[in-house]
N, C-alpha and C positions, 0 to 999 in steps of 0.2 A: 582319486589319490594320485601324487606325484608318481612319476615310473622315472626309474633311476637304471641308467645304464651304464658298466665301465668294464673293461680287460686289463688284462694282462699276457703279455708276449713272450710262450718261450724259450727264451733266445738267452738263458742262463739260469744258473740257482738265485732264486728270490732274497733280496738282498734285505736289511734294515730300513733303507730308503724305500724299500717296496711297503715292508709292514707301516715304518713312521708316515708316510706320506699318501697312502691309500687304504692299505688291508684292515686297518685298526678302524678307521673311519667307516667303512663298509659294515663292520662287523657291530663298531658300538652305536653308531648314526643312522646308516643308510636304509640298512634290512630292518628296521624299526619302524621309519616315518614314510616309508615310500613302498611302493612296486618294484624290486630291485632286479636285476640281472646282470649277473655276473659272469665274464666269457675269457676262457682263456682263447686268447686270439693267434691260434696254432698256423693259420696261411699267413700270417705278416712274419712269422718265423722264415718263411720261403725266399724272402726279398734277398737274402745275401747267402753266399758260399755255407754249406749248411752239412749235418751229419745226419743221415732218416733215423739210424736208431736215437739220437741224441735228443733227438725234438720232439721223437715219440715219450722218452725217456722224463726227459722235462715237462711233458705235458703232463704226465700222471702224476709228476711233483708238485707241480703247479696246483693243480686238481687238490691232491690230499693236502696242503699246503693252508689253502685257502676254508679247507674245511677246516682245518686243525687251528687256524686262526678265528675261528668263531662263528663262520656263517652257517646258518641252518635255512637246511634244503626246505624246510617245512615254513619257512619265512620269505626263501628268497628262489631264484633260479639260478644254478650253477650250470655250465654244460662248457663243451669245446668248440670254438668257433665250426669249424670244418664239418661237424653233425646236423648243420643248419642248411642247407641247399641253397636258403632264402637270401646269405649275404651273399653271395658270387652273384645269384639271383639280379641280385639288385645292383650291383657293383659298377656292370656294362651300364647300367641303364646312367649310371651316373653319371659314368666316362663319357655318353652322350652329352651333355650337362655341362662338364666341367671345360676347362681352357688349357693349351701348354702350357702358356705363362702359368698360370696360377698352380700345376705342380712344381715347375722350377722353381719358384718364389719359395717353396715351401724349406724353411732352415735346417729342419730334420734330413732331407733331401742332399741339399749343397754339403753337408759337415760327411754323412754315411756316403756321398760318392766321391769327395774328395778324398776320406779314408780307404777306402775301396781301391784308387786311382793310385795312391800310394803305394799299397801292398803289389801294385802291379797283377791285379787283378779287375776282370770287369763290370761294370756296372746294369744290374739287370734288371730290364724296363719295370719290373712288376716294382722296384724301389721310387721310380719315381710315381707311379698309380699307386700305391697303398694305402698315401690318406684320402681317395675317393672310397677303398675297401673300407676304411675303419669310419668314414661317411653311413656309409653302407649297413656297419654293424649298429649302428644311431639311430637311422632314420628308419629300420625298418622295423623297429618298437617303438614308434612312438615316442620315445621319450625325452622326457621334459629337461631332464638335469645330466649333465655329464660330470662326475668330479675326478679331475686331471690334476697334474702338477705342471709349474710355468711350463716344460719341455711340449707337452701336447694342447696348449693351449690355442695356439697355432691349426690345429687339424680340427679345433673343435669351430672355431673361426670360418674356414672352409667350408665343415659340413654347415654351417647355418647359410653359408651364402649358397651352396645348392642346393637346398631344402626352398630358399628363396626364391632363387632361379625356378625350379621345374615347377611349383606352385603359379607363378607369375603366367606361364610357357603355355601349362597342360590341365590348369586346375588345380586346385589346393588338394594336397594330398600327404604331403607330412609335417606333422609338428615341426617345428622350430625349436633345438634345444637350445641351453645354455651349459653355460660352462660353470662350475663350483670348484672353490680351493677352500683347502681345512689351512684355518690360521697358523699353524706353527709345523714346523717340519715340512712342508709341500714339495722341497727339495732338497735331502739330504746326502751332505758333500763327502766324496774322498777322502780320507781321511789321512791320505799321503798326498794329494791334491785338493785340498777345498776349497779352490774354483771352480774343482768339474763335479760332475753329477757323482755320486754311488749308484755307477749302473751296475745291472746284473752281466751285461755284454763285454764289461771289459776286463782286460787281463792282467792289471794293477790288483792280486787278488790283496797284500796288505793293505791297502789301505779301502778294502770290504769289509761288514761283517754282513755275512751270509746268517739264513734263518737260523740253518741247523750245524752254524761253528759249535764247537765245546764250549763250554764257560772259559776254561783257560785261552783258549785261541782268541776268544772275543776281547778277556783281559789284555793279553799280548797286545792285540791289534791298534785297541783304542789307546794304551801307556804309550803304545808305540807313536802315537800320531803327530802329526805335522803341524805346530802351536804358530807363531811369528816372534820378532823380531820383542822386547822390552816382559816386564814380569808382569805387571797388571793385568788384572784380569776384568777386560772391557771388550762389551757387546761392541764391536764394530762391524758390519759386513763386506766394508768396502778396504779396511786397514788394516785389519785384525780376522780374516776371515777364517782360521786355522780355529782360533778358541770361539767367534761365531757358530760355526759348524758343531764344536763341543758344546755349546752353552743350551743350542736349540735343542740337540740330541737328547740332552740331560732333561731340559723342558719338559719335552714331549713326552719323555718317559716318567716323569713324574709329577708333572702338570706345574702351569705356570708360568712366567715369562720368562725370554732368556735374558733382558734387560735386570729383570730384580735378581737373578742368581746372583750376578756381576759381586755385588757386596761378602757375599756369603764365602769370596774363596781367595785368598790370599797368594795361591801359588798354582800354578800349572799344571801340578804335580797332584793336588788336591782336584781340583776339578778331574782330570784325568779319572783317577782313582773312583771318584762317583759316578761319575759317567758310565763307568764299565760295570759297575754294580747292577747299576740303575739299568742297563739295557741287558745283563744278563737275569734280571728279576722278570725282565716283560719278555723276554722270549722263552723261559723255565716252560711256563704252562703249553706252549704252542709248539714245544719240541715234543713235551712228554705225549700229547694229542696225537702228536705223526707219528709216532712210535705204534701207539694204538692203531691206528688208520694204516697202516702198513701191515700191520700182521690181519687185516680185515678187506683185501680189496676188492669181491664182491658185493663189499657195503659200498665200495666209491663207485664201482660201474653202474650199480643201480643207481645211484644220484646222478651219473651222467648221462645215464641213458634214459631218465627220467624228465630232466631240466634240458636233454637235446628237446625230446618231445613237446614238451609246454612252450618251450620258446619259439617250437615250429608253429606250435597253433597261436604261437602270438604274432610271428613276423608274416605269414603267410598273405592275411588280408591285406595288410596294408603294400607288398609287395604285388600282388596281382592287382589292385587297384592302380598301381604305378605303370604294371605293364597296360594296362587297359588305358590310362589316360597317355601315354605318350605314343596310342596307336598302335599296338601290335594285336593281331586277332589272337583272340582266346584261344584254346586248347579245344576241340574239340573233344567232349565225352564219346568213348569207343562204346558203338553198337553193339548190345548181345546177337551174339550168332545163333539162326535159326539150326535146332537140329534138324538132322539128316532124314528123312526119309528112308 
């Protein structure tokens, strides 16, 4: 069977471009036709200027988040990066592995230090090593398929070329993933900027819709959004990227192209108005779930502390395989001690 591995970072409240562009996928795809594993990846949280209650905070949102989006633990593996020993484990081994050039080169890298270098703050090594780390969270399952959005397609890149590399070096010792994108929505834009991404990290919050906005707020946001220049309403993404962004959104929530919506809406004002419909219809159920899951967290620990487990006894081999062939001596097992006389 396929093994499907992917995370999520956190490093803010889970946005619509989270659910459009991966959560939905996982839940109605992934946990169905494959081995999945799902990780909130809480040390890439670390890379920049950070708040400990905040990331603790996020993390258990994240967690309930992802459940209340649809995944069952009984299908798939849920856990928190950092309950795994196995990726830090592997991490160094990689850094052996990898090149300077080839972290700098890395886009994610050049845009988060230049932002950084801005704010007049500094930039902390572990930002430029953290797609060896998320290498790391890859390759120590095994797994075959990674599904990203364009922004990480880049690290998924990486990790195949040092999966390539340490095989070549030390002996064949990890699969070779690949990278997968879901056709529509894979990156869904600002909606007061839709050039840039809808990250969860930044602090343009109107033009976000977060998982758990109100219906009103989510209506607000999208009426509110950033159209272009002329009334026609044409799929362009390179002229027209403002109704682009609305057209895909509208898509994704209710299936379909964003190209054939184009006919169906005469005014800006129309499209808007569905759009918010349509994406407060598909988030109704995923709030009401966290609701539930909130007043239940006992039920989340057990799922985390369940899917740390499983996913330990899945990374484990293939990580001390790793340490064994690039040469480091085993562990010695500790002698029982003779009693005393």
């Amino acid at each position: 069977m396929t093994r499907v591995f992917s995370g999520i970072k956190p490093t803010g409240h889970l946005t619509l471009g989270n659910y459009l562009g991966a959560l939905r996928r996982w839940v109605e795809v992934d946990q169905h036709r494959s081995e999945a594993l799902f990780c909130i990846v809480d040390l890439h949280a670390l890379t920049v200027d950070h708040d400990p209650a905040r990331v603790r905070r996020l993390t258990r949102q994240a967690a309930t988040l992802l459940l209340a989006a649809g995944l069952d633990p009984e299908r798939c593996t849920v856990f928190v990066q950092s309950h795994v020993d196995e990726h830090t484990r592997l991490s160094y081994l990689l850094e052996c592995v990898a090149t300077d050039g080839e972290m700098r080169r890395m886009i994610q890298y050049k845009e988060k230090a230049a932002r950084e270098q801005r704010r007049g703050g500094s930039v902390r090594l572990s930002l430029l090593t953290y797609p060896v780390l998320m290498a790391a969270d890859i390759l120590a399952y095994g797994a075959d398929e990674v599904p990203v959005g364009d922004d990480q397609a880049q690290h998924v890149e990486l990790t195949r070329d040092l999966a390539v590399r340490f095989n070549q070096r030390y002996g064949h010792t990890f699969v070779v993933p690949k990278a997968t994108r879901p056709k529509v929505a894979a990156r869904v834009m600002n909606l007061q900027e839709p050039t840039s991404k809808m990250g969860k990290s930044d602090d343009s919050g109107p033009g976000i819709v977060y998982l758990l906005d109100e219906p009103e707020t989510v209506r607000k946001k999208i009426m509110r959004a950033v159209t272009d220049s002329g009334r026609d309403v044409v799929y362009d993404r390179e002229e027209r990227p403002g109704v682009a962004n609305l057209l895909e959104i509208l898509a994704a929530c209710r299936g379909g192209d964003p190209e054939d919506l184009c006919g169906a809406y005469a005014s800006y004002g129309a499209l808007k108005k569905d759009t918010a419909e349509a994406v407060i219809e598909v988030l109704r159920p995923v709030q009401a779930r966290h609701r539930e899951l909130c007043a239940d967290p006992a039920y989340v620990d057990a799922v985390l502390r369940a899917g740390a487990e499983r996913a330990r006894k899945m990374a484990r081999p293939t990580v001390d395989a790793a340490y064994r062939a690039i040469g480091l001596l085993p562990a010695l097992e500790e002698a029982p001690l003779k009693a005393a006389r």
